[in-house]
C-alpha positions as CSV (number, residue, x, y, z in Angstrom):
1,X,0.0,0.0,0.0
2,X,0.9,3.3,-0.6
3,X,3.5,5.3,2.2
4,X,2.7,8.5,1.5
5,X,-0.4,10.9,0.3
6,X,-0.1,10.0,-4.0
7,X,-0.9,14.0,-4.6
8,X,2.4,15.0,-2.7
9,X,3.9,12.2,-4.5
10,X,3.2,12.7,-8.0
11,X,1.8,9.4,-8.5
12,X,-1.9,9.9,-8.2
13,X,-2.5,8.3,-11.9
14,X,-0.6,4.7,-10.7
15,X,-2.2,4.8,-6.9
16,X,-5.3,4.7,-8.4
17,X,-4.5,1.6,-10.6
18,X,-5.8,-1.7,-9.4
19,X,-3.5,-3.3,-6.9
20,X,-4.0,-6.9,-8.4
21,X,-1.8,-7.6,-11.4
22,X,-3.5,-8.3,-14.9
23,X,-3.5,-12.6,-15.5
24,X,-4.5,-14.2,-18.4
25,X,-5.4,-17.2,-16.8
26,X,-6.9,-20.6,-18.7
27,X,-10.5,-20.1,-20.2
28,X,-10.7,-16.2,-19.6
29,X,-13.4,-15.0,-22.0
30,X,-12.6,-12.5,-25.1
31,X,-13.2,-9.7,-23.0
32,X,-10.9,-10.8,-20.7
33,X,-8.3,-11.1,-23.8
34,X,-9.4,-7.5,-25.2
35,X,-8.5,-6.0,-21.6
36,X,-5.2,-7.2,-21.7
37,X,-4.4,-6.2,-25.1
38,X,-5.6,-2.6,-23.8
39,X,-3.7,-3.1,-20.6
40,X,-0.3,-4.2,-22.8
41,X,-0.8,-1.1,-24.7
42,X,-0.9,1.1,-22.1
43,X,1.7,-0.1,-20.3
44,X,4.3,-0.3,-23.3
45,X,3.4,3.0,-24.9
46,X,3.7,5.1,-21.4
47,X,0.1,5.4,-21.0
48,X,0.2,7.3,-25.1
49,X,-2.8,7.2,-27.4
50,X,-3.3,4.5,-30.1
51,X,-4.9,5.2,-33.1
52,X,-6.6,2.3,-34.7
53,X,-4.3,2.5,-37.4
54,X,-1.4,2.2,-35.4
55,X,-2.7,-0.9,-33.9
56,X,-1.0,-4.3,-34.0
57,X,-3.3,-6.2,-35.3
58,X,-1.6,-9.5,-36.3
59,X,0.0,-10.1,-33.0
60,X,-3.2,-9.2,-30.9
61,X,-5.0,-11.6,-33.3
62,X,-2.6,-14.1,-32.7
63,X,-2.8,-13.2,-29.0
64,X,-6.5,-13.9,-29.2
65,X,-6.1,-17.3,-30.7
66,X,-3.8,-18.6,-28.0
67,X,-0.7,-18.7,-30.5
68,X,1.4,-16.5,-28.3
69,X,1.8,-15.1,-24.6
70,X,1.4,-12.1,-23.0
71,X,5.2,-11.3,-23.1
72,X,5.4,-12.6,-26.4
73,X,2.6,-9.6,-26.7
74,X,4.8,-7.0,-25.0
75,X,7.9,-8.4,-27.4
76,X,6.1,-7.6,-30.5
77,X,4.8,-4.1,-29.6
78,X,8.0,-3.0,-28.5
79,X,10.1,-4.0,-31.5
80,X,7.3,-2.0,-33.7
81,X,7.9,1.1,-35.4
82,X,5.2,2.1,-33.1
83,X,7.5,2.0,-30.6
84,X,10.3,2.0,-31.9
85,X,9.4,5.7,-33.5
86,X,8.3,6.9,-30.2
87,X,11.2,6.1,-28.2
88,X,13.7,4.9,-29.5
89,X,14.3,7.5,-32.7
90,X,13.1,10.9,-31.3
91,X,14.8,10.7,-27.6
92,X,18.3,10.6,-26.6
93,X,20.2,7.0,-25.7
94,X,19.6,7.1,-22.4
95,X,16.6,8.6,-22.2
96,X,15.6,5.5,-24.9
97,X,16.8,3.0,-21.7
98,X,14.9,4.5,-19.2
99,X,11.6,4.7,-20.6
100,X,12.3,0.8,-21.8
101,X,13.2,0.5,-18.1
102,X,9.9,1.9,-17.3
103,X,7.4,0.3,-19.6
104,X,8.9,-3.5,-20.0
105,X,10.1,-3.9,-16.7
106,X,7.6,-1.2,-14.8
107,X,10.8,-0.3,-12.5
108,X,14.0,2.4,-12.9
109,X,17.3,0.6,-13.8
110,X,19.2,-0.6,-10.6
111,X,22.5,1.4,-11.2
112,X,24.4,3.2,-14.5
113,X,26.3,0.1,-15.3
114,X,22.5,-1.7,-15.9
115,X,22.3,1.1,-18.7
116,X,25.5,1.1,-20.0
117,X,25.1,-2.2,-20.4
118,X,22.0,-1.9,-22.6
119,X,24.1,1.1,-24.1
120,X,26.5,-1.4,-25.4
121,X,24.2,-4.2,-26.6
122,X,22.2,-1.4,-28.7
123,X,25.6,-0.6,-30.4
124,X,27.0,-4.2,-30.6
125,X,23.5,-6.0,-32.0
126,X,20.7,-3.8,-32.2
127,X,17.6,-2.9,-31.7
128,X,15.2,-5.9,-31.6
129,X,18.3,-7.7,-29.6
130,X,18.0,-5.1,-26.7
131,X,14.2,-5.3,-26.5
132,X,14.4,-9.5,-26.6
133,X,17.3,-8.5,-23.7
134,X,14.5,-7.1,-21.6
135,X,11.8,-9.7,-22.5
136,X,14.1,-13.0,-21.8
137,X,15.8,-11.4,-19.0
138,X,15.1,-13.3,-15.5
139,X,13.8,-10.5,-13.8
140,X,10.8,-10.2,-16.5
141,X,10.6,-14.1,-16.1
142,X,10.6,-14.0,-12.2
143,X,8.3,-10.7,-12.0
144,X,5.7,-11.4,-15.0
145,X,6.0,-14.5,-16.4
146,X,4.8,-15.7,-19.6
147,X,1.1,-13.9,-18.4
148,X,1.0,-11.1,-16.3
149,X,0.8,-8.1,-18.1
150,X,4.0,-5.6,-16.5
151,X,3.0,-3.2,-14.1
152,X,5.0,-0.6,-12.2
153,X,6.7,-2.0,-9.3
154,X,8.9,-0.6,-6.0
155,X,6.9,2.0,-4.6
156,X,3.7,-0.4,-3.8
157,X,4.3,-3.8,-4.7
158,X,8.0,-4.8,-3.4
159,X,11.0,-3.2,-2.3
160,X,13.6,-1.7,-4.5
161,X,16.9,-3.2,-3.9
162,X,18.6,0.0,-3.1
163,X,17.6,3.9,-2.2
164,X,18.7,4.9,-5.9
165,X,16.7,2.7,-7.5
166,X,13.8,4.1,-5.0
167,X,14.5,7.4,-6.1
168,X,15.2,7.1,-9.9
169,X,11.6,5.0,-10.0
170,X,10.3,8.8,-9.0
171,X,11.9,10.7,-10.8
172,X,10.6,8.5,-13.9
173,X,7.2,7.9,-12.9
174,X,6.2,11.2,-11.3
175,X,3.3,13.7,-12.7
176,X,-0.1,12.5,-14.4
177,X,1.0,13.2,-18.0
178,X,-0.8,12.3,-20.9
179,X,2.5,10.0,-21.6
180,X,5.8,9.4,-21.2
181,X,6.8,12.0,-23.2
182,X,3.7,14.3,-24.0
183,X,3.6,17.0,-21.2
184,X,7.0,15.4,-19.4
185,X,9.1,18.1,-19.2
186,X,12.4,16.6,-19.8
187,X,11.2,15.7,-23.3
188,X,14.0,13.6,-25.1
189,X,16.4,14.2,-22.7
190,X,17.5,11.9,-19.7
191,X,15.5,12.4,-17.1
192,X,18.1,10.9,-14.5
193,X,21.3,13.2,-16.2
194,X,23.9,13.2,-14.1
195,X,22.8,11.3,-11.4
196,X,23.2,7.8,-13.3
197,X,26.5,8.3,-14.2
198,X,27.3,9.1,-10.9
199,X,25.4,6.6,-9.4
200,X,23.8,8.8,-6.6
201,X,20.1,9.1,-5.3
202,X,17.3,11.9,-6.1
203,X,15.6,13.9,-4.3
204,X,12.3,12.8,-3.5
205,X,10.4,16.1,-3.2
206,X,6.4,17.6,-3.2
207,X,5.6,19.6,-6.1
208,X,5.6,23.4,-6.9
209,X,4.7,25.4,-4.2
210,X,4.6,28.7,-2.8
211,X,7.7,28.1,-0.9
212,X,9.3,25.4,-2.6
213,X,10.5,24.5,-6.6
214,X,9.3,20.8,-6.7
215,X,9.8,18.3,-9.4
216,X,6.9,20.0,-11.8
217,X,9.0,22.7,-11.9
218,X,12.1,23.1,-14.0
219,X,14.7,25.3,-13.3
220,X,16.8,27.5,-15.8
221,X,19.6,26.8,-17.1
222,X,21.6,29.2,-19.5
223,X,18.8,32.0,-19.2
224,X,18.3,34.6,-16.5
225,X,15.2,33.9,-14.5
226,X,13.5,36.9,-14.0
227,X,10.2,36.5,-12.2
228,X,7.4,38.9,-13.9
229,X,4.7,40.7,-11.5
230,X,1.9,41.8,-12.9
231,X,-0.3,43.8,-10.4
232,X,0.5,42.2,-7.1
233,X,-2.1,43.1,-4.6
234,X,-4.5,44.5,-6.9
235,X,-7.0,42.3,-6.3
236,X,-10.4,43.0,-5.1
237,X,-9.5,40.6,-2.5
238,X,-5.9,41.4,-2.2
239,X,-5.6,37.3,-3.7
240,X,-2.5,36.9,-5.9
241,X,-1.5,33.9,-7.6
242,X,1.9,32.3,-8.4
243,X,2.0,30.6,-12.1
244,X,4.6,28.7,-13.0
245,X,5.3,28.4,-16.7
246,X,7.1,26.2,-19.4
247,X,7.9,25.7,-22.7
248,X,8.8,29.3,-24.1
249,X,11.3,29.4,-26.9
250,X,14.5,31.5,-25.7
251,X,14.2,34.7,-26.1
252,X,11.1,34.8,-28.3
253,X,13.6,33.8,-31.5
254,X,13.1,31.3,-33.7
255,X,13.1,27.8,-31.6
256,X,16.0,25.5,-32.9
257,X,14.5,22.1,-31.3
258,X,11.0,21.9,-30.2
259,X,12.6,20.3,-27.4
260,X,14.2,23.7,-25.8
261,X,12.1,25.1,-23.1
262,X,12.7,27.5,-20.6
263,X,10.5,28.8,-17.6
264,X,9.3,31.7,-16.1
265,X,7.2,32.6,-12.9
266,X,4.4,35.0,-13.4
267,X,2.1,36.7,-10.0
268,X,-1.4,37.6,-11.3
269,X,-4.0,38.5,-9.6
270,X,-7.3,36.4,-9.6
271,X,-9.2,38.9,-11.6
272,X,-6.7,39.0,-14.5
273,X,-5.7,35.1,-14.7
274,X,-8.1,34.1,-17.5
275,X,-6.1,36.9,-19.4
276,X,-3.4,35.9,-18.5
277,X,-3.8,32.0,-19.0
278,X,-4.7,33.3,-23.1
279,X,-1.5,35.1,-23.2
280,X,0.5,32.1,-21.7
281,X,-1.5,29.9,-24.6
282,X,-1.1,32.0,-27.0
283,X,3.1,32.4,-26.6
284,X,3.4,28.7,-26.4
285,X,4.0,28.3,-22.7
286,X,2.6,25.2,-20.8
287,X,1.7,26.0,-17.0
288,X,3.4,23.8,-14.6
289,X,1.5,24.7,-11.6
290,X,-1.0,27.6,-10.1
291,X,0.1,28.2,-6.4
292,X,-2.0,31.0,-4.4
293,X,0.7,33.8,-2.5
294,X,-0.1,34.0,1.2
């Protein structure tokens, strides 16, 4: 069960997730099947939308039909260009590992060398190799089986084998994003940087707040960080509120990568935040979090 209140967390969208693990088990009906194949999805693809087009049809057909497994399942959407286009082309190397991390093995890797070593196998067989890697490995075998659909694990279900792995399974899983990369703000980058290659814990911290800069906020990095006010106590009610924004191109010039964002922090008061939530729309921004100033 949970240790902590999932809102402070960040991990409201897997606390309310059935604790039971998804079986096919002997003689489940076709509903049963279609769940799973739903469930599969969801899990592989970081929770991301599937058109019907993108769908695999001949493997969740063979699924159906009893010629192949669950994992065997998993195996197949992974090596797709469904997949394989989402995560493995558009993000960085590492970033690649820990999402595969995340959705085939529903933990964060144990420790840098665990990534290097998938580093190594990418550039010594390939692709499909390192997905089978995951798939075949005994940890899948022990923790799913040939059935079980994967699920995330170490914050509910068993303990992580050591405080790193606790806190990189955070720092991957945290905020109720629309996927693993839609609305994450690290994008295509690594989200554990540094810290893997030095092999050293997160911080587990709350979110935005009025005192604090949590994990839904992003710092700057080569910008200056000039907090805008906009009316502060001009309010009817003397109410102000502290808005947190990402995703601005630098400087208003022409954005290089749609993966550069900066942030700013904007205090509105509550009679001129609708106006100000267009403007933030309108410029391309993407609010992080709305804190009221006391």
């Amino acid at each position: 069960m949970p240790f902590g209140p999932a809102s402070l967390l960040g991990v409201e969208r897997f606390s309310e997730e059935s604790e039971a693990p998804l079986e096919l088990l002997s003689g489940d009906e076709d509903a049963k099947k279609e769940q799973i194949v739903r469930a599969v999805y969801k899990q592989v693809l970081g929770n991301a939308y599937v058109m019907e087009s993108e769908r695999q049809l001949v493997a969740e057909s063979q699924f159906k039909l009893g010629e192949i497994s669950v994992r065997e399942l998993v195996r197949r959407i992974a090596k797709s260009y469904l997949y394989r286009s989402r995560f493995f082309e558009t993000c960085t190397r590492y970033r690649y590992i820990e999402l595969a991390f995340r959705h085939l093995m529903g933990r964060a890797p144990v420790d840098f060398q665990e990534m290097r070593d998938h580093a190594e196998r990418l550039d010594a067989k390939g692709y499909d190799a390192d997905i089978d890697s995951f798939c075949d490995s005994a940890d899948y075998q022990d923790t799913f089986g040939e059935w079980i659909v994967p699920f995330q694990r170490g914050w509910r279900t068993e303990s992580c084998a050591t405080l790193q792995e606790f806190t990189w399974s955070f720092q991957l899983l945290r905020g109720n994003s629309s996927s693993s990369l839609k609305g994450d703000l690290a994008g295509v980058s690594s989200k554990l940087g540094g810290a893997a290659y030095q092999n050293r814990p997160l911080p587990v911290v709350p979110p935005s707040s009025i005192r604090t800069t949590g994990w839904s906020f992003r710092p700057l990095r080569n910008l200056q960080d000039a907090p805008t006010r906009l009316g502060v106590g001009a309010g009817e009610e003397g109410i102000t509120y502290r808005i947190e924004v990402t995703g601005y191109s630098a400087n208003n010039v022409r954005r290089i990568s749609r993966y550069v964002r900066s942030n700013r922090v904007y205090y509105v008061p509550f009679q001129k935040l609708s106006e100000q939530f267009k403007r933030i729309h309108r410029e391309g921004g993407k609010i992080a979090s709305i804190t009221p100033v006391t």
